[in-house]
N, C-alpha and C positions, 0 to 999 in steps of 0.2 A: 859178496853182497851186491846188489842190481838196487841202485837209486832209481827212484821215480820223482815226479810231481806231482803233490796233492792234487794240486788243480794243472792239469796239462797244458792248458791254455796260456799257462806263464813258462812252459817250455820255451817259446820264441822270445821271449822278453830277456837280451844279453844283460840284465841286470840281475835276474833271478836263478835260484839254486831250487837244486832237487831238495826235497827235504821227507823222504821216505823211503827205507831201504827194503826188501824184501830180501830173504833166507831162509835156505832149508837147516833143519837143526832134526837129528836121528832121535828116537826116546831115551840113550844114553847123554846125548849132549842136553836135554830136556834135564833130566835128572840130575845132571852135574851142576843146572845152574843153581840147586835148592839148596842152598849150605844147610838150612835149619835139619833137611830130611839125612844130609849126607852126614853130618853131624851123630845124628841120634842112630844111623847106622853102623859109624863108627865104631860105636862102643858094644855093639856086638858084638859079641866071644867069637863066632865065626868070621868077622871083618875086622880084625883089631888090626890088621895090618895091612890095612887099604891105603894109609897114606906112603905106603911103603912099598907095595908088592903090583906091579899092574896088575898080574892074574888075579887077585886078592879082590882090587879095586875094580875089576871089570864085574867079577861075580856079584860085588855086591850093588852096580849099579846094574846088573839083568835081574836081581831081586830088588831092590825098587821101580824098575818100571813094570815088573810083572804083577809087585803088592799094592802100588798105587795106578794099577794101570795108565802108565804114560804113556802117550802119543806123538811120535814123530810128524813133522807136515813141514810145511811154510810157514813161514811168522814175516809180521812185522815190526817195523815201530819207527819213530818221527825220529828225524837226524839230519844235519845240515853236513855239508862235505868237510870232511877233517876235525869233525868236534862228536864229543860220545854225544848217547843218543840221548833224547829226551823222556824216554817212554821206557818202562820193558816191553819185553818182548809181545807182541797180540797173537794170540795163534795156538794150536794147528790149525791150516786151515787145506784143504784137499788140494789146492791150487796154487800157485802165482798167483797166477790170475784172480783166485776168490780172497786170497791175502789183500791185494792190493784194492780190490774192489770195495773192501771192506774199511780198507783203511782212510783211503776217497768218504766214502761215507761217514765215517768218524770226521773226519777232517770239515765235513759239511759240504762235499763236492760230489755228487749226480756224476758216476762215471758214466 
């Protein structure tokens, strides 16, 4: 994960911390974050033993990103160094760069 600063300009300022990280995450680690979805896949006759089997568990996370069409990309989200984040995750977004750009703009800061 690659910190930034909302506002860059408190880059120079040795009292202030990054407090936005940017990450890529594939449409398998998308899906994995959705307990409620990975849940109700669970109990599929064909995945009954995803919490057991990788193969199992990998198949049925290419069947949910294919049935709910997930998307891998960049995400963001607000986090100070050393403390979980504040936010989930924002995103895909095609970029770094449009990740963070966006999250600037959330933030209330004109990159």
């Amino acid at each position: 994960m690659i910190q930034h600063y909302s506002d860059p300009r408190r880059a120079r300022d040795p009292y202030s911390l990054p407090d936005i990280e940017t990450f890529q995450l594939t449409a398998a680690e998308v899906a994995e974050r959705d307990e409620e979805v990975l849940h109700k896949y669970s109990k599929r006759h064909e995945f009954r033993l995803g919490t057991l089997d990788r193969r199992v568990r990998e198949r049925m996370l290419e069947t949910i990103v294919r049935e709910h069409d997930i998307k891998g990309g960049w995400f963001f989200w607000y986090c100070l160094p050393g403390c979980m984040p504040s936010s989930e995750p924002f995103g895909p977004y095609e970029s770094e760069r449009a990740a963070l750009e966006e999250a600037r703009k959330q933030a209330g800061v004109e990159a």
